[in-house]
PALOMAR-822188 format. One line per 8 residues: their letters; for each residue z, y, x of N, C-alpha, C, O. Coordinates in pm, whole numbers. Layout:
<rs>
a) Z/Y/X/Z/Y/X/Z/Y/X/Z/Y/X ~ ...
</rs>
This chain:
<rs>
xxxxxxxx) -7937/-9242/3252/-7965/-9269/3392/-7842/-9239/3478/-7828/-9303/3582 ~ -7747/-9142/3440/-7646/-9082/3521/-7528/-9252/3506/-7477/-9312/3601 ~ -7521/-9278/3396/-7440/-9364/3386/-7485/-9476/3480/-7382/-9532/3516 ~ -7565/-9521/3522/-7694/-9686/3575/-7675/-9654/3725/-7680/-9745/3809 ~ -7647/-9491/3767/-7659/-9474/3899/-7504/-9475/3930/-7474/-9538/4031 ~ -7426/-9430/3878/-7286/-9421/3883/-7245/-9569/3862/-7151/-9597/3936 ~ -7276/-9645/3806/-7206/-9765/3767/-7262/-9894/3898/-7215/-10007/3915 ~ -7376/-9826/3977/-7409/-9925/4117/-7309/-9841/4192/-7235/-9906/4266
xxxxxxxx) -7293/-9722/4190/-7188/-9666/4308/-7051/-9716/4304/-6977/-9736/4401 ~ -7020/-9739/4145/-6869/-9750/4138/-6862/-9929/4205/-6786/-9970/4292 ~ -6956/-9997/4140/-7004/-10160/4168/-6957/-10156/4334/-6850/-10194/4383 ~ -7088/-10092/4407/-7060/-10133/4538/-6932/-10063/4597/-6893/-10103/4706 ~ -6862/-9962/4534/-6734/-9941/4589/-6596/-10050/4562/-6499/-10071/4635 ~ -6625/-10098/4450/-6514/-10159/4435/-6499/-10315/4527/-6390/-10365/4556 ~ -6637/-10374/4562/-6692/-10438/4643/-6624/-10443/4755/-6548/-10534/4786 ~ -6651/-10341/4824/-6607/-10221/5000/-6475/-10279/4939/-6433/-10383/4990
xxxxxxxx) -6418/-10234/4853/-6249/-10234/4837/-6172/-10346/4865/-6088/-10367/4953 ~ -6215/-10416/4771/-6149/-10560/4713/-6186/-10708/4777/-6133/-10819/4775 ~ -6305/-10653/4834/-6416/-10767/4860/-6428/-10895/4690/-6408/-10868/4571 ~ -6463/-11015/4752/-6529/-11060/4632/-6443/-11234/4679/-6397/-11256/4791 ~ -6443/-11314/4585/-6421/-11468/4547/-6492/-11512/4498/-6559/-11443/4421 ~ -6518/-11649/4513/-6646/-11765/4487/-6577/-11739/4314/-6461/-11725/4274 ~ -6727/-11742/4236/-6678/-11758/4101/-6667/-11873/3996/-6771/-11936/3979 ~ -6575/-11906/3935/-6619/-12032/3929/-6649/-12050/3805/-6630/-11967/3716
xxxxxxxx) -6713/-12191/3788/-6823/-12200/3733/-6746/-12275/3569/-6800/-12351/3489 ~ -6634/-12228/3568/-6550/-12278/3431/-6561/-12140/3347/-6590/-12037/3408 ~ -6547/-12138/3257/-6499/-12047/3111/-6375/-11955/3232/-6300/-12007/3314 ~ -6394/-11800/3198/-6254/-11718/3241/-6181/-11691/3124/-6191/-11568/3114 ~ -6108/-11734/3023/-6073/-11660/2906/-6145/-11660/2789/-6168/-11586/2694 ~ -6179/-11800/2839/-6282/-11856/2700/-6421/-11755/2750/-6516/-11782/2676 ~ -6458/-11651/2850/-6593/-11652/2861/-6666/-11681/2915/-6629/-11719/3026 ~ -6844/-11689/2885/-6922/-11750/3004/-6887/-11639/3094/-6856/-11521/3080
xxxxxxxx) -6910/-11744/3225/-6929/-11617/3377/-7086/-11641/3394/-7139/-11746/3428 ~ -7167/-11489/3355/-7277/-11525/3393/-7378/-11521/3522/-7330/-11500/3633 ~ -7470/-11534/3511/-7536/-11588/3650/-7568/-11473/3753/-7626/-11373/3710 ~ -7534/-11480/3888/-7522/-11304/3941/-7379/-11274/3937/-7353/-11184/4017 ~ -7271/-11319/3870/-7152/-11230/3888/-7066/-11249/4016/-7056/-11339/4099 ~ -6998/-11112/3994/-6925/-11179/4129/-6746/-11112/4056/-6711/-11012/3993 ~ -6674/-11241/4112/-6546/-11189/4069/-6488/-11147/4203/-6498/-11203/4313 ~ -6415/-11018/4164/-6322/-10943/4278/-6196/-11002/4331/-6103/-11042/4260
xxxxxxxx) -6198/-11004/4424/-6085/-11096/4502/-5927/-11064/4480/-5846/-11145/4523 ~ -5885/-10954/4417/-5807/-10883/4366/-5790/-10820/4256/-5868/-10726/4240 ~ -5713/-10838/4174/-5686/-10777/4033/-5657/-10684/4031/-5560/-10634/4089 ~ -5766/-10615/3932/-5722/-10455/3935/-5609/-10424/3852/-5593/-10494/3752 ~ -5505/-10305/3882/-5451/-10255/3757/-5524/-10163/3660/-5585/-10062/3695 ~ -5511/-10209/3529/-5594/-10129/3425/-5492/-10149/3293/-5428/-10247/3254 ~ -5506/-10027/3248/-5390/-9994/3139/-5521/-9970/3036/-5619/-9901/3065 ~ -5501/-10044/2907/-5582/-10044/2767/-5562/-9954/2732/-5451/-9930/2779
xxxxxxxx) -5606/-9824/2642/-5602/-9710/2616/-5525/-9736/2471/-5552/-9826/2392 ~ -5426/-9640/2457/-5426/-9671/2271/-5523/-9626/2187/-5642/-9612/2213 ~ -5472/-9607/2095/-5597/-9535/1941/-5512/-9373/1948/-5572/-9269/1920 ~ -5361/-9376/1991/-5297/-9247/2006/-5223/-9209/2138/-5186/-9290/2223 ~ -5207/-9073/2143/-5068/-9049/2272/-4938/-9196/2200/-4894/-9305/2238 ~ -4927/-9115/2092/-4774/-9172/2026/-4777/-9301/2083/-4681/-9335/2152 ~ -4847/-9357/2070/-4892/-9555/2077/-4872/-9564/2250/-4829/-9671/2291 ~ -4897/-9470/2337/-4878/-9477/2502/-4720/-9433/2487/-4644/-9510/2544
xxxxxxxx) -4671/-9346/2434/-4507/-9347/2468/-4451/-9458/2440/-4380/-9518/2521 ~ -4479/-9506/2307/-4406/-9642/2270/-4423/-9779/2396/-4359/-9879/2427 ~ -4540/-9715/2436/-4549/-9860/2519/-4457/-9824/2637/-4344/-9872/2627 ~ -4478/-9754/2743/-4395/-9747/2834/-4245/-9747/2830/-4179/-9750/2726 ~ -4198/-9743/2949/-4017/-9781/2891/-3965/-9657/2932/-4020/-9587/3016 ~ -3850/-9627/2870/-3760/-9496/2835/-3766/-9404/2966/-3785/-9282/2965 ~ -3751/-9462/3047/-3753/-9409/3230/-3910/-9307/3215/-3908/-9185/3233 ~ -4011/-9367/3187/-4132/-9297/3208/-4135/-9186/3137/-4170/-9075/3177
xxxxxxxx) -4078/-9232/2980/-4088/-9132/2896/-3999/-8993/2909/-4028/-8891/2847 ~ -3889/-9003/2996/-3793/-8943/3010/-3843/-8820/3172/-3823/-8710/3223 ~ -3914/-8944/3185/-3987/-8823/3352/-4122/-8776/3294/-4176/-8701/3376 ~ -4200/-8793/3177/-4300/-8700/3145/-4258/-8616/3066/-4320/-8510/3072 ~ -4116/-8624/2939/-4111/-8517/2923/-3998/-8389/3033/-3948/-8282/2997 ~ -3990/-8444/3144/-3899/-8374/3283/-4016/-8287/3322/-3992/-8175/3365 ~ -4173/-8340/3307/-4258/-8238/3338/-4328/-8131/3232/-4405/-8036/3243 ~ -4272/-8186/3146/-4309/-8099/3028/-4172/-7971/3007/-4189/-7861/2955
xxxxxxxx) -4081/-8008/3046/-3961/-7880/3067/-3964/-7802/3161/-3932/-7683/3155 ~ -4009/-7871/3274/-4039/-7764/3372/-4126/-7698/3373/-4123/-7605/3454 ~ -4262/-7715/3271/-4347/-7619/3253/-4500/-7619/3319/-4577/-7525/3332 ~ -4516/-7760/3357/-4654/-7849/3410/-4727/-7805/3273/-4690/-7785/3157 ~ -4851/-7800/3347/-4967/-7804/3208/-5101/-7878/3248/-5164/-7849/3349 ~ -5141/-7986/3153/-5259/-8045/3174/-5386/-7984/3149/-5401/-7927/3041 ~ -5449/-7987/3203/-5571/-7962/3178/-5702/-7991/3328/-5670/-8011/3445 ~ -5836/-7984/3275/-5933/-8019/3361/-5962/-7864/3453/-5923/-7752/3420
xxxxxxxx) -6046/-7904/3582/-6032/-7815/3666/-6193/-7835/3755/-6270/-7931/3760 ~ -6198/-7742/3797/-6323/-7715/3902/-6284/-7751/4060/-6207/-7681/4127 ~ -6320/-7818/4087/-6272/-7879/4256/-6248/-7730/4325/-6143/-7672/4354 ~ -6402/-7686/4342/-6425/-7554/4462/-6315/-7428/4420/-6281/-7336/4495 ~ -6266/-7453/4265/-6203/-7319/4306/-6027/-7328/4326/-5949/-7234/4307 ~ -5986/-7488/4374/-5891/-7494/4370/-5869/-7544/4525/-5763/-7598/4556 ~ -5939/-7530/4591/-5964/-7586/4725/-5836/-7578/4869/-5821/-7659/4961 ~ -5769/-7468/4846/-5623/-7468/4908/-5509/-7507/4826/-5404/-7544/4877
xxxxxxxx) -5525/-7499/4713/-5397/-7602/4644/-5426/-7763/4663/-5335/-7836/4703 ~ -5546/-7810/4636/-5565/-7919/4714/-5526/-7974/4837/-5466/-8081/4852 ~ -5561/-7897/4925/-5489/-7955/5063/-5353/-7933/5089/-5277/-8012/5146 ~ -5327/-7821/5044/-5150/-7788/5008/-5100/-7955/4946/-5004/-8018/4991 ~ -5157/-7986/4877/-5058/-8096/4803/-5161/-8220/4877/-5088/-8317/4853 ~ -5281/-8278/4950/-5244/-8338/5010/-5194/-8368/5145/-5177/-8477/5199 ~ -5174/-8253/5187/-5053/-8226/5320/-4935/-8274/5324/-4891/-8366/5392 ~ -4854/-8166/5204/-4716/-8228/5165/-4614/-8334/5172/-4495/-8338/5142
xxxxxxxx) -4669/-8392/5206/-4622/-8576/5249/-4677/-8611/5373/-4793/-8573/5388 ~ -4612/-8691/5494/-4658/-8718/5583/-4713/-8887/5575/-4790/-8954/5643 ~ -4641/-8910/5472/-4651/-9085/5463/-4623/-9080/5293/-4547/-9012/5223 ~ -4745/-9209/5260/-4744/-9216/5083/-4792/-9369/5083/-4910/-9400/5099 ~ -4703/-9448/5065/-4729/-9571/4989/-4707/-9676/5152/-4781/-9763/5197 ~ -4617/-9637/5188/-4583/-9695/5362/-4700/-9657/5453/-4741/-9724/5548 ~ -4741/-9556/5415/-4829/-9541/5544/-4878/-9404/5580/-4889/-9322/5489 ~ -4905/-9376/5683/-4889/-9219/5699/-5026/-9190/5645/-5103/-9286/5638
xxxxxxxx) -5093/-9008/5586/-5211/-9026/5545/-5306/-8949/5683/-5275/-8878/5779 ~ -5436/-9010/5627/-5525/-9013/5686/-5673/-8991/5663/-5689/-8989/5541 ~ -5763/-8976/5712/-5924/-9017/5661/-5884/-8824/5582/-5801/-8741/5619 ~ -5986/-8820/5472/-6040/-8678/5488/-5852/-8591/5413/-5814/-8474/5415 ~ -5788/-8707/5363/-5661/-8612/5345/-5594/-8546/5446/-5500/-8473/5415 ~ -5629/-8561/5574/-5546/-8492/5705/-5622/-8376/5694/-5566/-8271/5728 ~ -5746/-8371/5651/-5872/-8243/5725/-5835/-8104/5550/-5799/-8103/5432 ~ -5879/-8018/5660/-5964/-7880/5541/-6003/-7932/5408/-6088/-8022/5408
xxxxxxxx) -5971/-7904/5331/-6028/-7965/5226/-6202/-7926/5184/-6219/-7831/5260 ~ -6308/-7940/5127/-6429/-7893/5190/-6484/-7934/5014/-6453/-8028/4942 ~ -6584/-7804/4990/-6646/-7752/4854/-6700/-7911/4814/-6702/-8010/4889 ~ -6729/-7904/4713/-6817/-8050/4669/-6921/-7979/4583/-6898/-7870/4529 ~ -7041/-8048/4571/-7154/-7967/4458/-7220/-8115/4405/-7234/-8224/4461 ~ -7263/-8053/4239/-7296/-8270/4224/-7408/-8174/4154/-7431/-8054/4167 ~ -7460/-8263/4083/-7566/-8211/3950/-7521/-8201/3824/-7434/-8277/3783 ~ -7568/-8119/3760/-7582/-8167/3562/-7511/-8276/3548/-7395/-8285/3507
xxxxxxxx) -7577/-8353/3579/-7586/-8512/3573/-7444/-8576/3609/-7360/-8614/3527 ~ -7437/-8579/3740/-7264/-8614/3781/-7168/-8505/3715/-7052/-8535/3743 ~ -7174/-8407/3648/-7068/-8336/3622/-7010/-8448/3518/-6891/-8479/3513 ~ -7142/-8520/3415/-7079/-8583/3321/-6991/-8689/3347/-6938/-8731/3244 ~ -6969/-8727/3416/-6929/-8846/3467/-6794/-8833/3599/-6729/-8929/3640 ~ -6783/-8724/3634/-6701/-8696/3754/-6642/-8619/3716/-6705/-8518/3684 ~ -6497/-8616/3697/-6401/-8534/3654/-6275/-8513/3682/-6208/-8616/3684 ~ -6186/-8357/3718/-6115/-8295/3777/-5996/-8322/3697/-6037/-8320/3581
xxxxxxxx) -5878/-8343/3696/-5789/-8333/3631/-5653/-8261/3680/-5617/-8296/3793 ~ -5582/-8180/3623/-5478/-8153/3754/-5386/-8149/3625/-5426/-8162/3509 ~ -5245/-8126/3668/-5095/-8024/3658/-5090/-7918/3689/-5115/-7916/3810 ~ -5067/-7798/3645/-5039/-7667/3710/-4886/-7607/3655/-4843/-7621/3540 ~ -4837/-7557/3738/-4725/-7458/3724/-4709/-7350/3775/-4663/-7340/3889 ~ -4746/-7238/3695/-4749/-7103/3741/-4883/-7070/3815/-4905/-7009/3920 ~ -4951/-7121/3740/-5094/-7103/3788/-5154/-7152/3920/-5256/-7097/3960 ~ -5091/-7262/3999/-5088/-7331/4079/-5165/-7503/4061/-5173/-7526/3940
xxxxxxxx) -5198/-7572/4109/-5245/-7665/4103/-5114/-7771/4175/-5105/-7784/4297 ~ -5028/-7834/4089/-4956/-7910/4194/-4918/-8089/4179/-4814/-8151/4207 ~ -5065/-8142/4119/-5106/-8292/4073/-5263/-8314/4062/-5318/-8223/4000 ~ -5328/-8389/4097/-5454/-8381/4026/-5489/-8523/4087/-5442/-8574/4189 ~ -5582/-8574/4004/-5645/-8684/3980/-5813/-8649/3971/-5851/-8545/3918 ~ -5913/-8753/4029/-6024/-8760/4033/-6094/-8888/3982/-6095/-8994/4044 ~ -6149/-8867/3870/-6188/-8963/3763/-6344/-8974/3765/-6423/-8884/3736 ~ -6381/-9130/3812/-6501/-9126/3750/-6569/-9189/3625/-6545/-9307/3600
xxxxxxxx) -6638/-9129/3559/-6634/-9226/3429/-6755/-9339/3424/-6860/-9277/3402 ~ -6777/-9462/3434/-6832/-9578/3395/-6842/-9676/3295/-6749/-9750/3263 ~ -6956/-9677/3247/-6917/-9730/3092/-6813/-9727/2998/-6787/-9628/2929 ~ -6751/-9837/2995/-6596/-9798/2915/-6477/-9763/2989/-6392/-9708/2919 ~ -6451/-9778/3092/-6359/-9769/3238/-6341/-9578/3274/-6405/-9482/3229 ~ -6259/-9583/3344/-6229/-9481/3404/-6189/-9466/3515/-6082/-9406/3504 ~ -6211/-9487/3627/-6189/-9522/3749/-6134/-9401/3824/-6191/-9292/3832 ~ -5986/-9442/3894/-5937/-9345/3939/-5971/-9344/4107/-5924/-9432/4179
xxxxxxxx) -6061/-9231/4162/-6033/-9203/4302/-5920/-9143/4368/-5867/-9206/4459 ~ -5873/-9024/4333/-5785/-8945/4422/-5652/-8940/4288/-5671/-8917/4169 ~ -5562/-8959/4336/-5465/-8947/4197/-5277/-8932/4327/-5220/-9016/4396 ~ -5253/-8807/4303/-5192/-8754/4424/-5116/-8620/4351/-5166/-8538/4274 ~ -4953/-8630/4411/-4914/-8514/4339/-4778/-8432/4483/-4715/-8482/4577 ~ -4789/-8302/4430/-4748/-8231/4582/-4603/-8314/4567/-4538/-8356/4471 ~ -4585/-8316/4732/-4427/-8410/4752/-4293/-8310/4672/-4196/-8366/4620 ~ -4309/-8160/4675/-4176/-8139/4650/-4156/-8115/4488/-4047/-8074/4447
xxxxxxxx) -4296/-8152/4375/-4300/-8155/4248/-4271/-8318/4209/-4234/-8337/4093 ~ -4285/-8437/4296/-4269/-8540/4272/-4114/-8585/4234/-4123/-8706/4212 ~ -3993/-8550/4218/-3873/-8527/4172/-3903/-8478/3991/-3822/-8512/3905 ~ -4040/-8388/3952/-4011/-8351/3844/-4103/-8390/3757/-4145/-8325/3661 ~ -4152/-8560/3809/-4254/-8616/3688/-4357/-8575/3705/-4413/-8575/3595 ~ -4441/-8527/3803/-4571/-8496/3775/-4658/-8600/3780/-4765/-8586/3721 ~ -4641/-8676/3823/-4718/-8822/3798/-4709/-8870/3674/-4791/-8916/3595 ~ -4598/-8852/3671/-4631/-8932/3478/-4637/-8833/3414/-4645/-8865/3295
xxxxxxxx) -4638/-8697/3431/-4718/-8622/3333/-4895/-8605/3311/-4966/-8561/3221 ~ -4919/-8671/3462/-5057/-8651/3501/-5107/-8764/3423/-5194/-8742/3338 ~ -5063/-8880/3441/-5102/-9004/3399/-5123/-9007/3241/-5212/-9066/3181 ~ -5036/-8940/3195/-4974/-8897/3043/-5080/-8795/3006/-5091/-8775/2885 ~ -5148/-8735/3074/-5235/-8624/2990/-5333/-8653/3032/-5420/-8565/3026 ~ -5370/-8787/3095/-5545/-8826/3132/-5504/-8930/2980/-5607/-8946/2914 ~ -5400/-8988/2927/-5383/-9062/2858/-5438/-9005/2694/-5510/-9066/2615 ~ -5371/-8861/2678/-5370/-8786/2541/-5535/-8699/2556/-5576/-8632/2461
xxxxxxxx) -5627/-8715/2703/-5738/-8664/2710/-5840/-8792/2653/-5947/-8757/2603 ~ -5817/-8897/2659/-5909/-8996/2648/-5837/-9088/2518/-5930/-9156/2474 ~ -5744/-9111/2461/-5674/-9224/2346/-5781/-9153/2255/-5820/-9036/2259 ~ -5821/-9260/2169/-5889/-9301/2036/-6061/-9263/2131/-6153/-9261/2050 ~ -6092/-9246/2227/-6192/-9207/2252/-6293/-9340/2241/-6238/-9448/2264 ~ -6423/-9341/2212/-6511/-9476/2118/-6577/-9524/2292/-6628/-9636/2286 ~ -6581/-9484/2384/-6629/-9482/2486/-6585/-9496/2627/-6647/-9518/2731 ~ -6423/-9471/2593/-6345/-9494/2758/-6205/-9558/2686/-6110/-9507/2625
xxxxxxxx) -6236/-9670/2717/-6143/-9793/2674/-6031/-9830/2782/-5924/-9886/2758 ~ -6068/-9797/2878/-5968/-9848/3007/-5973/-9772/3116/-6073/-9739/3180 ~ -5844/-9740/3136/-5809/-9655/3300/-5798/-9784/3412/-5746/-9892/3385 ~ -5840/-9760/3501/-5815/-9825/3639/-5726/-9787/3770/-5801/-9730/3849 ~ -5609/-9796/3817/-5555/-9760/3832/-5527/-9817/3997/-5408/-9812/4026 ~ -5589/-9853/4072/-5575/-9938/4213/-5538/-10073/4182/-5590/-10116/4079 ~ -5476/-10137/4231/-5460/-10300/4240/-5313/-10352/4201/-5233/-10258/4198 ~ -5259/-10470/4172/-5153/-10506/4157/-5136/-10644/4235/-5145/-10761/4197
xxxxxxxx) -5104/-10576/4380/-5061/-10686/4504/-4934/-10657/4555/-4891/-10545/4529 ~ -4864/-10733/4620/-4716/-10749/4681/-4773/-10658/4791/-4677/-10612/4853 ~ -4899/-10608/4846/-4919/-10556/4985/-4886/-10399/4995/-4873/-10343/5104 ~ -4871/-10320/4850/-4838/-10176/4882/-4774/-10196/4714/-4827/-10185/4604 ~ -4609/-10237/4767/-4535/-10210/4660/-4475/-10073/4592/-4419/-10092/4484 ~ -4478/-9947/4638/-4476/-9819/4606/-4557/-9859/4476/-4507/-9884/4366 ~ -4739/-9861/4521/-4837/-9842/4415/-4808/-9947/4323/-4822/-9926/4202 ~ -4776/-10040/4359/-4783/-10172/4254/-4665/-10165/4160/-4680/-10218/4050
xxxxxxxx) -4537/-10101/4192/-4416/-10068/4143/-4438/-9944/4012/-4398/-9940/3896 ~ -4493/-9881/4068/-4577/-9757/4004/-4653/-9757/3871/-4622/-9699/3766 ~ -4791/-9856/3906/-4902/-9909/3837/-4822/-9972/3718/-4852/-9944/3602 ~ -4703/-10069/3752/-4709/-10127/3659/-4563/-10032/3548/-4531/-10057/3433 ~ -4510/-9932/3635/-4468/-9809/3527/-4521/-9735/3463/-4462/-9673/3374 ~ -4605/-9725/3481/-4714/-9649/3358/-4791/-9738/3275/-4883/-9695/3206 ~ -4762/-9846/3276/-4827/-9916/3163/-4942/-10058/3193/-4989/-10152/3129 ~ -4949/-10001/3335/-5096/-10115/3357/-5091/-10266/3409/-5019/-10282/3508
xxxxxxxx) -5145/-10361/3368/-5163/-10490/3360/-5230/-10529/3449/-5316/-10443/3470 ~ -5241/-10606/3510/-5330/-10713/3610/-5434/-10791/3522/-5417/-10860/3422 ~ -5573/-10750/3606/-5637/-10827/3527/-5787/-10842/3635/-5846/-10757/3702 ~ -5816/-11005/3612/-5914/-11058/3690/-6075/-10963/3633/-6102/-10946/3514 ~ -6139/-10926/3716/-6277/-10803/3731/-6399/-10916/3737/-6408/-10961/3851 ~ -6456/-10950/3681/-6614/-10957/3715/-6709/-10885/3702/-6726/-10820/3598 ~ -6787/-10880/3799/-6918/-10773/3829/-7055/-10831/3763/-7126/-10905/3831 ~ -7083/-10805/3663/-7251/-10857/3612/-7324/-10817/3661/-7353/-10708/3612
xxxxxxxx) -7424/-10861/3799/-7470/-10802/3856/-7610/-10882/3851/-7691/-10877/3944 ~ -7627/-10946/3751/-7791/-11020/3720/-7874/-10957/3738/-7950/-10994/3828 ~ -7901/-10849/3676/-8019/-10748/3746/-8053/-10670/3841/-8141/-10583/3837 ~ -7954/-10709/3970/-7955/-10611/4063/-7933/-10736/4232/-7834/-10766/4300 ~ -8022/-10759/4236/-8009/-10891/4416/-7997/-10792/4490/-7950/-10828/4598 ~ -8023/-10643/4482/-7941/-10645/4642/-7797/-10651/4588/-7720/-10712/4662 ~ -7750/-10609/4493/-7582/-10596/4488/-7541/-10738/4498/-7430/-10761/4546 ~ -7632/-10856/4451/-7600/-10937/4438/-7559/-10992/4633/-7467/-11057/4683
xxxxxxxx) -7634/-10950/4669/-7664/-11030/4827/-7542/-10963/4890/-7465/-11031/4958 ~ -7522/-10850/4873/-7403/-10761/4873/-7276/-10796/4903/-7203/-10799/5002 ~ -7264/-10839/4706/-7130/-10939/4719/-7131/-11071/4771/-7022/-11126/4786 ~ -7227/-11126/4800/-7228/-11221/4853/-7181/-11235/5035/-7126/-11338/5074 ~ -7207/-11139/5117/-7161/-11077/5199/-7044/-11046/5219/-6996/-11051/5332 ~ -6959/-10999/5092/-6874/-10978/5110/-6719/-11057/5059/-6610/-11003/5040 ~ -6750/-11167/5048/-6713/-11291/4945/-6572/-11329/5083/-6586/-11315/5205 ~ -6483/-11366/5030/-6350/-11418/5075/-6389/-11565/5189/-6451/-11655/5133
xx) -6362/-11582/5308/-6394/-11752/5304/-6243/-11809/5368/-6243/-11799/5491 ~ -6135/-11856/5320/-6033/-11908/5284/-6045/-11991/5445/-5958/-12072/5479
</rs>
C-alpha cells in the first residue's frame, strides 16, 4: 500500500513539474502507449543503475572519477541519515549559496529548516542520504523510492565543500547504495533542457540520459483528468 500511495504522489508531482504532451497514438520504441497515459512534456534525466559500483566508474569520464575520488581524500563519508537530527547542518548548507543553477534560492530553502515525522510506512520509501566530514553533514540528497525509480527531491551540497567533489561523491554513494539492487533500476535526476544549463551540464556528468516518461495512469481518472489539465497546448 505504501508503494500505490507514494507512486500517485510521485505521479501527480511530476505532473505539477513537467506538465504533460498529447500522446501519440504510434508505437514509442516499439511500445504500445496504453490507454490513460500521459507522456511528460519534458525528458527526464535518469541514469540506468549498473549490476556494480566498478561498472558506474567505467561509465563516467575521468573528470568525475577524479572529483569522487577528491572526496574520498578529503575524508567525506557516505552514509544514510535521520532528517530531525541533522536539522542545522541542513540549513547551514542550504544557506551557503545565494544563487544555484542561475537563480537565487528560495521557497522553504531561505526559511529554518523544520522537523519532518512520516510513518512506518513512508520511512520505507523516503530516504536521507548525506556526506559527512568530521561529523558534520555537508551534502545530502532526498530520495523517494517508487517502484523501480528513485526519484531525487532535494540533492544539494554546502557551497564551500563544492570545490572538493561532494556531489559526485554523493551521487557515487547513492550509486554503490542501490547497483545490483533487483528493485531500484533507475535514479532520476531533474530534466535535460537548454533552460537550466548548470543542472543539465551536471546531469549529464554523472552519467544520466534523456529519456521520454509515460505515466500509466488507466486505473486512476482523476490523475487521468489531471493530466489532462495539465497537457501543453502549442
Amino acid at each position: 500500500m505504501a508503494r500505490s500511495c507514494v507512486g500517485r504522489d510521485v505521479a501527480r508531482d511530476l505532473i505539477d513539474v513537467h506538465g504533460t504532451a498529447r500522446t501519440p497514438r504510434k508505437l514509442i520504441h516499439g511500445h504500445a502507449v496504453p490507454e490513460g497515459a500521459a507522456l511528460l512534456r519534458q525528458p527526464l534525466a535518469l541514469l540506468k543503475l549498473p549490476s556494480a559500483h566498478e561498472e558506474y566508474l567505467k561509465l563516467v569520464g575521468s573528470k568525475c572519477r577524479n572529483r569522487i575520488r577528491k572526496a574520498e581524500r578529503e575524508g567525506y563519508k557516505f552514509k544514510e541519515f535521520i532528517w530531525n537530527d541533522h536539522l542545522g547542518d541542513i540549513c547551514e548548507v542550504n544557506q551557503s549559496k545565494e544563487c544555484r543553477q542561475g537563480g537565487p534560492m528560495h521557497g522553504w530553502y531561505a526559511r529554518p529548516v523544520e522537523p519532518r515525522y512520516c510513518t512506518e510506512n513512508e520511512e520505507c520509501y523516503r530516504k536521507y542520504y548525506g556526506l559527512f566530514r568530521d561529523g558534520k553533514l555537508r551534502a545530502y540528497c532526498h530520495v523517494v523510492l517508487c517502484g523501480d525509480f528513485a526519484f531525487f527531491r532535494h540533492c544539494i551540497g554546502h557551497a564551500r565543500d563544492l570545490p572538493c567533489g561532494v556531489m559526485n561523491g554523493l551521487l557515487s554513494g547513492m550509486v554503490h547504495e542501490y547497483a545490483g539492487s533487483p528493485e531500484i533500476l533507475w535514479f532520476s535526476y531533474g530534466t535535460l533542457h537548454a533552460s537550466c544549463a548548470p543542472l543539465e551540464s551536471f546531469a549529464k556528468h554523472v552519467g544520466c540520459e534523456p529519456f521520454a516518461v509515460v505515466l500509466d495512469l488507466a486505473n486512476d481518472d482523476e490523475l487521468q483528468e489531471y493530466a489532462r489539465r495539465r497537457r501543453w497546448q502549442p
